[in-house]
C-alpha positions as CSV (number, residue, x, y, z in Angstrom):
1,X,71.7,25.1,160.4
2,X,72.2,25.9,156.6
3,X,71.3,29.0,155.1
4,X,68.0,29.8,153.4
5,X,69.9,31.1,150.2
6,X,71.8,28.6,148.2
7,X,73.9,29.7,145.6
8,X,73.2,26.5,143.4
9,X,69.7,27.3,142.6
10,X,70.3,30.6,140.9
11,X,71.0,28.0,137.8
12,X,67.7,26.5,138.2
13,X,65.3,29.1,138.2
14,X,64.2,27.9,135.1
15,X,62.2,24.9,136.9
16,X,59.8,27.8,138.1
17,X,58.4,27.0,134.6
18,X,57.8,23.8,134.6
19,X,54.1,24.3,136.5
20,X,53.1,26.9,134.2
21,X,55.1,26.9,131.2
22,X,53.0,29.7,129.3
23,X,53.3,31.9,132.1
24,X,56.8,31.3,132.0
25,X,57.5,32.2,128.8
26,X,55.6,35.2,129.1
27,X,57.7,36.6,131.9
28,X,61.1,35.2,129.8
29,X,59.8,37.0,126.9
30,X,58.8,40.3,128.5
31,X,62.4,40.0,130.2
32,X,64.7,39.3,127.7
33,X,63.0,42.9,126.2
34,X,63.0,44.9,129.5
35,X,67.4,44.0,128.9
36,X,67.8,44.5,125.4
37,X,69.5,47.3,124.3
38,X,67.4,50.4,123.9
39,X,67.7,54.2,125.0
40,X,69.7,52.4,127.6
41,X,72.5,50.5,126.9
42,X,73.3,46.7,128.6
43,X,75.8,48.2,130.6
44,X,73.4,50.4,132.2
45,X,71.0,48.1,132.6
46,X,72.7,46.1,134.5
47,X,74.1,48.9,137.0
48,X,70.4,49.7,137.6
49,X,69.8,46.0,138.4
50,X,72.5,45.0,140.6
51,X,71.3,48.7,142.2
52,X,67.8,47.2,142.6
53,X,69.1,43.8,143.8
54,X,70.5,45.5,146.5
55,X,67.8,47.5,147.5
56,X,65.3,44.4,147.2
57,X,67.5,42.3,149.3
58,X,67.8,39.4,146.9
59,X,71.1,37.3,147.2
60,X,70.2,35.7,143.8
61,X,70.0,38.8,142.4
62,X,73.1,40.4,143.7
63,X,75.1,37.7,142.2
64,X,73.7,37.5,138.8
65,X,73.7,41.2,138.3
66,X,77.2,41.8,139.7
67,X,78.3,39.0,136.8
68,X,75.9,40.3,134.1
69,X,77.8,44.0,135.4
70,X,81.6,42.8,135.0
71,X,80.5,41.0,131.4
72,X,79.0,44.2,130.2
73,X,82.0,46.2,131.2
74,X,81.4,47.9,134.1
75,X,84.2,48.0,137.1
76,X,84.0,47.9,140.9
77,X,84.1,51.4,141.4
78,X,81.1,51.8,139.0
79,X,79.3,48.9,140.2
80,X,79.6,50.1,144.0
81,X,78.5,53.5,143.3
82,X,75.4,51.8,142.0
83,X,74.7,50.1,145.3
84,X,75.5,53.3,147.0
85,X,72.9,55.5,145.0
86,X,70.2,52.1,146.1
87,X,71.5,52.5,149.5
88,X,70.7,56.0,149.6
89,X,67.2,56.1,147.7
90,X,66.3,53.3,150.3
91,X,67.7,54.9,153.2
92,X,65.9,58.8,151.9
93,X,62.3,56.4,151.2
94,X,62.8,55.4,155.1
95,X,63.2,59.1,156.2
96,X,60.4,60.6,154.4
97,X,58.2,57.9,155.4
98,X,58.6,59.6,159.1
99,X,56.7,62.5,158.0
100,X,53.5,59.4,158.2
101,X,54.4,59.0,161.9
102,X,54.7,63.0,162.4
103,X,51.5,63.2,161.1
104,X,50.0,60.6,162.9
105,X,51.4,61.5,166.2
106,X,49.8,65.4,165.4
107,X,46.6,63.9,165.5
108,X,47.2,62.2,168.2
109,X,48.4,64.5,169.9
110,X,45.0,67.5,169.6
């Protein structure tokens, strides 16, 4: 069986606008100005995406950001130290999340 993640449609997300083209250039619009430069540079903006890519689990994602990183300078030392700091803010959110369940079981447990 073939994989649900096909590495020629990244090219194509485009077509998502082709059913609602206003929407679509509302959400190209607001995007293009979430990764201009700002008070954070390119660069950084895409260390904090591929870091988010990761996190979110999204193969199309991964890929783009881990081009848009090497184009904007960054190295593969930076780039998986960026994936490590998502790893670890995922991996914390997990944990912490337990303190639910301890709660739970307290109540349970009167």
């Amino acid at each position: 069986m073939a994989g649900y993640y096909h590495q020629e449609d990244l090219p194509r997300f485009a077509e998502m606008g082709q059913c609602a083209p206003e929407l679509w250039q509302k959400f190209s619009d607001w995007y293009g100005a979430v990764f201009s430069e700002g008070a954070l540079s390119a660069r950084e903006k895409s260390l904090i995406a591929l870091a988010v890519a990761h996190a979110i689990q999204c193969p199309y994602c991964i890929d783009a950001y881990t081009q848009q990183c090497l184009e904007t300078g960054s190295n593969l030392d930076q780039m998986t130290e960026a994936v490590h700091v998502a790893a670890a803010i995922r991996g914390g959110a997990s944990l912490v999340h337990g303190l639910q369940m301890r709660n739970a079981a307290a109540k349970v447990s009167l």
